[in-house]
PyMOL Python script that loads the backbone (N, CA, C, O; Angstrom):
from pymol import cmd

cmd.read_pdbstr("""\
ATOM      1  N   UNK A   1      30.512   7.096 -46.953  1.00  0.00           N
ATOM      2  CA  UNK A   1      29.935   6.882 -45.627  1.00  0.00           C
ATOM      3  C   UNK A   1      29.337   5.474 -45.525  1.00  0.00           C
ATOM      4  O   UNK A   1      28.925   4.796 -46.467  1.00  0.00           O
ATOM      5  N   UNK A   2      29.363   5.082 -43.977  1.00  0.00           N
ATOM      6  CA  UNK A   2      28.737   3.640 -43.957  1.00  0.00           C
ATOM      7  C   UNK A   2      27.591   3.867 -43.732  1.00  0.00           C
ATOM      8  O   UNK A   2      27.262   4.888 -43.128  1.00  0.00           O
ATOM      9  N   UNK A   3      26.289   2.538 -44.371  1.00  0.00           N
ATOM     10  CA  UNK A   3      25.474   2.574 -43.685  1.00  0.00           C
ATOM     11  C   UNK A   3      24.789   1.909 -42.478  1.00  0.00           C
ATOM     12  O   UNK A   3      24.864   0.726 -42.147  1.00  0.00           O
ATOM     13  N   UNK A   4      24.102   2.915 -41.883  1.00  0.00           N
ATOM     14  CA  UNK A   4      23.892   2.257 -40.460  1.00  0.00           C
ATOM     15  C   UNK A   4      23.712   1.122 -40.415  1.00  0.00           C
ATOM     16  O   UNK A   4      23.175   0.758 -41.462  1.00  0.00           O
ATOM     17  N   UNK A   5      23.900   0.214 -39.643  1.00  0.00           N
ATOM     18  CA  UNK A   5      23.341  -1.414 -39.816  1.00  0.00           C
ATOM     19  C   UNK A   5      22.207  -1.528 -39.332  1.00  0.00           C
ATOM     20  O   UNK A   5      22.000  -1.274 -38.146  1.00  0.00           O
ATOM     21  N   UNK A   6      20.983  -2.051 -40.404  1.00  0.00           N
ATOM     22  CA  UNK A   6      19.829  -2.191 -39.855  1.00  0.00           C
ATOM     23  C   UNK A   6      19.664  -4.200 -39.373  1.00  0.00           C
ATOM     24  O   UNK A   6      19.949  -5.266 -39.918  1.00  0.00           O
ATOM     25  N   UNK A   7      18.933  -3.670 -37.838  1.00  0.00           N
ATOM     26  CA  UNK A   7      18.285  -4.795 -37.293  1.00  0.00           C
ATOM     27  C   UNK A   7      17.275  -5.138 -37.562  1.00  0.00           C
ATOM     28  O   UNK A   7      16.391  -4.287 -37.665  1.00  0.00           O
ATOM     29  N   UNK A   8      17.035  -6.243 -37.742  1.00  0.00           N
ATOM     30  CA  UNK A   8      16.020  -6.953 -38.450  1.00  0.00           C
ATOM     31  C   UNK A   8      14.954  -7.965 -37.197  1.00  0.00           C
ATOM     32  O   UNK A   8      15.094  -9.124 -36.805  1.00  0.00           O
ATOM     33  N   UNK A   9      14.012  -7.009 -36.886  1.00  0.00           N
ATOM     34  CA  UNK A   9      13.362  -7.614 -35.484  1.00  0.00           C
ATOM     35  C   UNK A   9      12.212  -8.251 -36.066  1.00  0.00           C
ATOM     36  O   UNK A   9      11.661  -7.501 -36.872  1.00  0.00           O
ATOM     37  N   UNK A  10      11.583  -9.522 -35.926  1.00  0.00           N
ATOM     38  CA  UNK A  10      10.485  -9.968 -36.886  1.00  0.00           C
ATOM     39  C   UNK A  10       9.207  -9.976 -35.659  1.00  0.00           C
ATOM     40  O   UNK A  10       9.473 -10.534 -34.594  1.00  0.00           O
ATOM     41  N   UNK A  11       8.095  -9.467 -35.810  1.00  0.00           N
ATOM     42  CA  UNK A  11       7.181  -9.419 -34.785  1.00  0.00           C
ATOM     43  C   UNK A  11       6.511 -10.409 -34.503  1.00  0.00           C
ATOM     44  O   UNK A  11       6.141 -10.893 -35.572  1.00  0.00           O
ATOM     45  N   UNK A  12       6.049 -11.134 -33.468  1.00  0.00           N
ATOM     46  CA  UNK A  12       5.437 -12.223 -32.621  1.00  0.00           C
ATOM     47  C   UNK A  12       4.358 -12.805 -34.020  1.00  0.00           C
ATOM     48  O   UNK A  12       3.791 -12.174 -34.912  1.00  0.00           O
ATOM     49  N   UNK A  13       4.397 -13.842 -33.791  1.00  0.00           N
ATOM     50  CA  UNK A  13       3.361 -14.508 -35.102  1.00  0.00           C
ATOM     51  C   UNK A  13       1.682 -14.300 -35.132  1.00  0.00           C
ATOM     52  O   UNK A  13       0.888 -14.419 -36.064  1.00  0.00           O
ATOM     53  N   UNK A  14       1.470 -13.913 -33.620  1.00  0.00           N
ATOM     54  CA  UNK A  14      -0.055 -13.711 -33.405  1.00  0.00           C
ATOM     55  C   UNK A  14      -0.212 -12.504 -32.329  1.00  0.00           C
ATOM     56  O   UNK A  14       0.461 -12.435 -31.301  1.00  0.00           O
ATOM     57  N   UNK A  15      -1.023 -11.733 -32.650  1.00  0.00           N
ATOM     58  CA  UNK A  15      -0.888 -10.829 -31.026  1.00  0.00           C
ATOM     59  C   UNK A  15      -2.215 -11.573 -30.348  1.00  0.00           C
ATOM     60  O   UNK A  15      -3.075 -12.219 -30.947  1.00  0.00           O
ATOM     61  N   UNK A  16      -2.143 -11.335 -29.139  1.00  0.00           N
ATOM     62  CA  UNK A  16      -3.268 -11.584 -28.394  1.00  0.00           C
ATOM     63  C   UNK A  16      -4.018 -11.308 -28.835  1.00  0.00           C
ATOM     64  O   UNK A  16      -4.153 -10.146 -29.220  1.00  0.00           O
ATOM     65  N   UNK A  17      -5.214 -12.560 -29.071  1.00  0.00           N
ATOM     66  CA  UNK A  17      -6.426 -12.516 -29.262  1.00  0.00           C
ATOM     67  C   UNK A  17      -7.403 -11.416 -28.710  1.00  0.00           C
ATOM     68  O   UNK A  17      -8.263 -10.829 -29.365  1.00  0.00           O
ATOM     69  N   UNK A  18      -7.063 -11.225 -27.188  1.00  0.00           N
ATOM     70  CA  UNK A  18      -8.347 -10.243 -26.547  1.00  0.00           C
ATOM     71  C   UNK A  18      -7.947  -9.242 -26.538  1.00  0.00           C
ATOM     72  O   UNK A  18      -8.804  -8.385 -26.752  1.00  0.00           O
ATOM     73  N   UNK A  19      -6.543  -8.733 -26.313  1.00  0.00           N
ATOM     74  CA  UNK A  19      -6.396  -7.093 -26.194  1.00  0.00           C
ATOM     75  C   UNK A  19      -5.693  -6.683 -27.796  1.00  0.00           C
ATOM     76  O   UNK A  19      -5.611  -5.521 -28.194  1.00  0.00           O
ATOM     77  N   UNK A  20      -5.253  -7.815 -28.537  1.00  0.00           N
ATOM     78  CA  UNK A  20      -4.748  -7.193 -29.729  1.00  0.00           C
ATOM     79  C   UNK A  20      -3.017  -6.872 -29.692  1.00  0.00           C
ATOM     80  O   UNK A  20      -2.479  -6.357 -30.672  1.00  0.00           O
ATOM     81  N   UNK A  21      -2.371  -7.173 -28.674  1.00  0.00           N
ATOM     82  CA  UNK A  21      -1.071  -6.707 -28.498  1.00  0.00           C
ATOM     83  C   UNK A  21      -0.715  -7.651 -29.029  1.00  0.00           C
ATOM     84  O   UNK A  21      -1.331  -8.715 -29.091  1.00  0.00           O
ATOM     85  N   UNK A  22       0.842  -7.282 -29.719  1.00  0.00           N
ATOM     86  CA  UNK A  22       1.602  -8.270 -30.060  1.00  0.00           C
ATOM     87  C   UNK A  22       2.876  -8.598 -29.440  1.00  0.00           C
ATOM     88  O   UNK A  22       4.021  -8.413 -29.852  1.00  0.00           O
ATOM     89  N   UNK A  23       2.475  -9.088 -28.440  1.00  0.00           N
ATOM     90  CA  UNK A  23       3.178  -9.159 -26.556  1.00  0.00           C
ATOM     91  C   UNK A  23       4.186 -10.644 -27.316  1.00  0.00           C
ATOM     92  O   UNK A  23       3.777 -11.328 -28.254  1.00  0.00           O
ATOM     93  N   UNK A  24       5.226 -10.791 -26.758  1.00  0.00           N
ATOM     94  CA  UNK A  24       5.901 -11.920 -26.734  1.00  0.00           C
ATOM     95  C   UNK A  24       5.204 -12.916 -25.363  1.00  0.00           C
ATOM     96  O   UNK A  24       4.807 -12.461 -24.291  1.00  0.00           O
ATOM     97  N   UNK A  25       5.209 -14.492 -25.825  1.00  0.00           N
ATOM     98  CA  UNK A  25       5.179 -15.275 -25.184  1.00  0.00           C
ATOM     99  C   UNK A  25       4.001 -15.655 -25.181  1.00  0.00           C
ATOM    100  O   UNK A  25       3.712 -15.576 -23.987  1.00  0.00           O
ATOM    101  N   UNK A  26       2.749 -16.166 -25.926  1.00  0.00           N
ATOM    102  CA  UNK A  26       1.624 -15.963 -26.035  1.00  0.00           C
ATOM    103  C   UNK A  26       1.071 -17.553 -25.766  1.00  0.00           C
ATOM    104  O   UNK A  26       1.485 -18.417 -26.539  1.00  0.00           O
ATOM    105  N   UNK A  27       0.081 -17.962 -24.612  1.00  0.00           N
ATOM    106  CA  UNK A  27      -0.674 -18.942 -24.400  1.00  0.00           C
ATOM    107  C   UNK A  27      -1.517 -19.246 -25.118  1.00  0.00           C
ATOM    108  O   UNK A  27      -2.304 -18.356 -25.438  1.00  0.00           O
ATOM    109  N   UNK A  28      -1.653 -20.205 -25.507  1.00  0.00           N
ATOM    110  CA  UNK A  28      -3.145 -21.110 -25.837  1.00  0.00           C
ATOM    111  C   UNK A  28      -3.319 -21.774 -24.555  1.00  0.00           C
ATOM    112  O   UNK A  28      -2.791 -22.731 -23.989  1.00  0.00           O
ATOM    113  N   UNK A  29      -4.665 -20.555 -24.172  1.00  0.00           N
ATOM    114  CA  UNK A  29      -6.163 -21.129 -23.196  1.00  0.00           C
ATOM    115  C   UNK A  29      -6.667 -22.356 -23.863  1.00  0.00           C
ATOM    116  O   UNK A  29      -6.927 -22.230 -25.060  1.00  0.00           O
ATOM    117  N   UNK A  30      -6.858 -23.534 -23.312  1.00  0.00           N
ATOM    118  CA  UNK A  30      -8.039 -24.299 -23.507  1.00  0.00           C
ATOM    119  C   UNK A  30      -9.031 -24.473 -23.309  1.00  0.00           C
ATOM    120  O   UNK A  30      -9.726 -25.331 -23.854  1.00  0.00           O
ATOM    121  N   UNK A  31      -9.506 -23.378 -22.122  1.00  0.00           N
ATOM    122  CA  UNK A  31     -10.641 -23.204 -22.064  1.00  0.00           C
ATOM    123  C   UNK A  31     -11.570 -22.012 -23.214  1.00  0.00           C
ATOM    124  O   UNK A  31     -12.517 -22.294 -23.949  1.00  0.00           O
ATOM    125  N   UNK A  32     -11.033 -20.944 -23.062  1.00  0.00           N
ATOM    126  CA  UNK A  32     -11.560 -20.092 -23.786  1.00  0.00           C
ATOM    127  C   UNK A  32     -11.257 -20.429 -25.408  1.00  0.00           C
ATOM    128  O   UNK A  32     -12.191 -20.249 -26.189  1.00  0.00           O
ATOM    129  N   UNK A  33      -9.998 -20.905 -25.917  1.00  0.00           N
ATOM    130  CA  UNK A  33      -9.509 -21.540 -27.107  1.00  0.00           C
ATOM    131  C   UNK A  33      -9.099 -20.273 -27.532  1.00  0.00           C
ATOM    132  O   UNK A  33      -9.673 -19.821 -28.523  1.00  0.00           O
ATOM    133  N   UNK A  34      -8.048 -19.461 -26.885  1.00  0.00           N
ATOM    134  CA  UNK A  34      -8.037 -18.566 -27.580  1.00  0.00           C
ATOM    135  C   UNK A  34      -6.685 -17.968 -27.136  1.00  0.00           C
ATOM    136  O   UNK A  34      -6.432 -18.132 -25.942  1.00  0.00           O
ATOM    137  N   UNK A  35      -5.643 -17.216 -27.972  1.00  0.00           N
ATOM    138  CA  UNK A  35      -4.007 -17.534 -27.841  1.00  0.00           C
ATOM    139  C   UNK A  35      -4.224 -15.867 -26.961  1.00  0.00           C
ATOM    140  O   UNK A  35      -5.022 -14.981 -27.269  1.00  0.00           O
ATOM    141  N   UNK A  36      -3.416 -15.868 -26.043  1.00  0.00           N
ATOM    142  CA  UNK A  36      -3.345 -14.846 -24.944  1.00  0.00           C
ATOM    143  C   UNK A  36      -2.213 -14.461 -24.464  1.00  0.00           C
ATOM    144  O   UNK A  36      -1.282 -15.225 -24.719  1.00  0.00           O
ATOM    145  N   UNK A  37      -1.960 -13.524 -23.846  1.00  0.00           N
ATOM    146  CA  UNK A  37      -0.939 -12.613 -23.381  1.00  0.00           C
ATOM    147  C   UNK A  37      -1.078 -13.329 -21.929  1.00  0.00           C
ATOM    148  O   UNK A  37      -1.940 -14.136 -21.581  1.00  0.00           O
ATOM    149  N   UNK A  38       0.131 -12.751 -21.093  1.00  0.00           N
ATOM    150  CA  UNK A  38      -0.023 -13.441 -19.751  1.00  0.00           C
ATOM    151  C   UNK A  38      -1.176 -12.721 -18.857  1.00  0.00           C
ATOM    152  O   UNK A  38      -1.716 -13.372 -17.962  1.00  0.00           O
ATOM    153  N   UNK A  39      -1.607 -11.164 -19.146  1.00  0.00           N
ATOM    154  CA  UNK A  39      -1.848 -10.669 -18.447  1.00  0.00           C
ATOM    155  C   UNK A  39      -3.334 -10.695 -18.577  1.00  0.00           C
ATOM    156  O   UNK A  39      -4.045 -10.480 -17.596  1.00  0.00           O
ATOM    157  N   UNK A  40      -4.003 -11.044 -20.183  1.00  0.00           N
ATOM    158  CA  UNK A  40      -5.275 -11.224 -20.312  1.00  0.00           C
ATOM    159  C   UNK A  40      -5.575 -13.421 -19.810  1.00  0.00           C
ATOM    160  O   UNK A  40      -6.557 -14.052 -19.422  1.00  0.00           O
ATOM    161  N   UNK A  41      -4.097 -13.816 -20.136  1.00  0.00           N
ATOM    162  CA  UNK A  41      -4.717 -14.877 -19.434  1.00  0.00           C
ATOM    163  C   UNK A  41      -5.395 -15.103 -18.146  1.00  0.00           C
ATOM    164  O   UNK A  41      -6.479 -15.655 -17.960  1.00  0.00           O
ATOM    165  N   UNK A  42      -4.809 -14.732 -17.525  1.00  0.00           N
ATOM    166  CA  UNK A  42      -4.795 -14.056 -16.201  1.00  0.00           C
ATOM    167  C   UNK A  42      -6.280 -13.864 -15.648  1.00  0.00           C
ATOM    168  O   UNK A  42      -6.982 -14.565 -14.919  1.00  0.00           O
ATOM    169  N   UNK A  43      -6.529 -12.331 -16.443  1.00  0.00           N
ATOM    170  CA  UNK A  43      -7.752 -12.203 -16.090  1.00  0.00           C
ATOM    171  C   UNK A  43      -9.040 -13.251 -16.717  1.00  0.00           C
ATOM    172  O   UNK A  43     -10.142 -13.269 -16.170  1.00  0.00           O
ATOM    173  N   UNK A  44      -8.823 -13.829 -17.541  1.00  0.00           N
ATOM    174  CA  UNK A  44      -9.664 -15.206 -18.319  1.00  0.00           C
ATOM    175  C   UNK A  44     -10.233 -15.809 -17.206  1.00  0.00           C
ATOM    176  O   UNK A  44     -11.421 -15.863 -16.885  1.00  0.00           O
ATOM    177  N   UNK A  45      -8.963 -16.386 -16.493  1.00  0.00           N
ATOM    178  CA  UNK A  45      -8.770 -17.336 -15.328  1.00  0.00           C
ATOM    179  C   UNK A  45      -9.395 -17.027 -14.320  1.00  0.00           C
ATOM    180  O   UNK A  45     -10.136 -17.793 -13.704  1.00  0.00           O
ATOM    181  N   UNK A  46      -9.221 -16.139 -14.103  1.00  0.00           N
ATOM    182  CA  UNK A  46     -10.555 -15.036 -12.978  1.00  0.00           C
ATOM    183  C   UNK A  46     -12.048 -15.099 -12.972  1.00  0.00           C
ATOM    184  O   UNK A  46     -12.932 -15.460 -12.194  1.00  0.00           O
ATOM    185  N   UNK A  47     -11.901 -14.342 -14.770  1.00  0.00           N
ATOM    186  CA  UNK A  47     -13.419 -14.481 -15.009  1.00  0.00           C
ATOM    187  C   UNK A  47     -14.489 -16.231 -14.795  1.00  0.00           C
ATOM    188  O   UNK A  47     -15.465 -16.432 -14.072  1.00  0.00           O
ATOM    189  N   UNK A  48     -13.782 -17.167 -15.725  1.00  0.00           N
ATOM    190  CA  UNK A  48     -13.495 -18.577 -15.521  1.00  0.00           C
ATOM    191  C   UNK A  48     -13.571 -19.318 -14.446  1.00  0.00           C
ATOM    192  O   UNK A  48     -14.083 -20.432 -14.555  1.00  0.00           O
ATOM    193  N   UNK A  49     -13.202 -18.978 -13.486  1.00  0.00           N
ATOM    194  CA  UNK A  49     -13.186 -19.179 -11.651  1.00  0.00           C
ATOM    195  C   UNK A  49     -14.573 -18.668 -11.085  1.00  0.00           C
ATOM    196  O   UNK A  49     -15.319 -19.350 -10.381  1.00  0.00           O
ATOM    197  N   UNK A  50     -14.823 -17.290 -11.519  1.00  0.00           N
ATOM    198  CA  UNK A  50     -16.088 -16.698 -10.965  1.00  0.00           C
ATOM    199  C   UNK A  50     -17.032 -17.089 -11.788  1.00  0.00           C
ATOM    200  O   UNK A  50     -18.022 -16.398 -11.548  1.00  0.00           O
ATOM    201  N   UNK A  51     -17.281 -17.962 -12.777  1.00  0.00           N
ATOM    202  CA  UNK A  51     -18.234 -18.394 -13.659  1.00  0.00           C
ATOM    203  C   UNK A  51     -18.573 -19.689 -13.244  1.00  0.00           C
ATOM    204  O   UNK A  51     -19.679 -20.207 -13.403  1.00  0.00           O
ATOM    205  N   UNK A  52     -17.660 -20.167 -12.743  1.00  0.00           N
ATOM    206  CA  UNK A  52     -18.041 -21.896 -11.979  1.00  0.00           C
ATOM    207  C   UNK A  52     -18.507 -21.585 -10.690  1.00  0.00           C
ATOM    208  O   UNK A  52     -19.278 -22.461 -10.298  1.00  0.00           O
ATOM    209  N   UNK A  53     -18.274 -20.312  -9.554  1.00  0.00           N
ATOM    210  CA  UNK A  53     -18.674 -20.025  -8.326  1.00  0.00           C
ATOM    211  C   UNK A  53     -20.295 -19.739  -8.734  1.00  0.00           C
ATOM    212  O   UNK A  53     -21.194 -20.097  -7.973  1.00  0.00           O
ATOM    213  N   UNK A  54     -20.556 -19.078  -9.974  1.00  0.00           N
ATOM    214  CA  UNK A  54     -22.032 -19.012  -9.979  1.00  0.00           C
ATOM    215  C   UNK A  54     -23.016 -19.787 -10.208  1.00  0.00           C
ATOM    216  O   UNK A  54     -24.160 -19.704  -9.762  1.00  0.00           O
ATOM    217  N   UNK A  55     -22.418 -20.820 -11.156  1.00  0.00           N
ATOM    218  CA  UNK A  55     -22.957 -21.918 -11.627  1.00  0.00           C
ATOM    219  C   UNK A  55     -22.941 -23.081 -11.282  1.00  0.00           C
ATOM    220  O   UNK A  55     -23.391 -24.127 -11.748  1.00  0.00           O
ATOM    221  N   UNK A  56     -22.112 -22.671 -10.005  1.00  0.00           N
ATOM    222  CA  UNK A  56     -22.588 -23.755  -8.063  1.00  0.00           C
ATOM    223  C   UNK A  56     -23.284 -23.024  -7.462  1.00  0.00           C
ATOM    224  O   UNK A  56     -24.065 -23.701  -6.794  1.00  0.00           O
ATOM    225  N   UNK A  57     -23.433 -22.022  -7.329  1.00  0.00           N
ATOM    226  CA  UNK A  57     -24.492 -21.320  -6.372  1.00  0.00           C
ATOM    227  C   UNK A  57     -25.831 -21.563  -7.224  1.00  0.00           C
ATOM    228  O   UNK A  57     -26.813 -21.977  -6.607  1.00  0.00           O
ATOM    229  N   UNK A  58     -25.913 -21.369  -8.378  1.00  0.00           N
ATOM    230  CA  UNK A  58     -27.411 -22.277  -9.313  1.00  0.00           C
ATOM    231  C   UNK A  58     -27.608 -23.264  -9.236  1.00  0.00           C
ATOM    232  O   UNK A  58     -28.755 -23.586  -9.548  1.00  0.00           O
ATOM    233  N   UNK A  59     -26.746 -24.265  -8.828  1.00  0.00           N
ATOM    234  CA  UNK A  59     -27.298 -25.910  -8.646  1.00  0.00           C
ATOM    235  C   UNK A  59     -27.904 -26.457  -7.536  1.00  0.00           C
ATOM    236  O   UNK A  59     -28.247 -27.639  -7.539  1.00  0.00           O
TER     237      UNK A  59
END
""", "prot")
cmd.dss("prot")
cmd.show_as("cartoon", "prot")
cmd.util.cbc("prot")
cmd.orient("prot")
């Protein structure tokens, strides 16, 4: 009998820093410095946005 042919899939080199997945396609933020998924970049960028709206409303 043959054997099955095994595929040889090698997993992403880093998973996302914030959620831990090991998502393909992974950003380095420069702001936060920290390698990300699209979807936690995302929300970074959010948080990041609403952190400068507060810290104009303090000045």
């Amino acid at each position: 009998m043959n054997e099955p042919e095994r595929i040889e899939v090698e997993p992403p080199d880093n998973p996302c820093e914030r959620c831990g997945h090991p998502r393909p396609r992974l950003v380095f933020d420069q702001l936060s410095e920290l390698v990300l998924c699209e979807s936690c970049l995302e929300h970074m960028q959010r948080q990041q946005a609403w952190s400068l709206v507060r810290d104009a409303d303090r000045a």
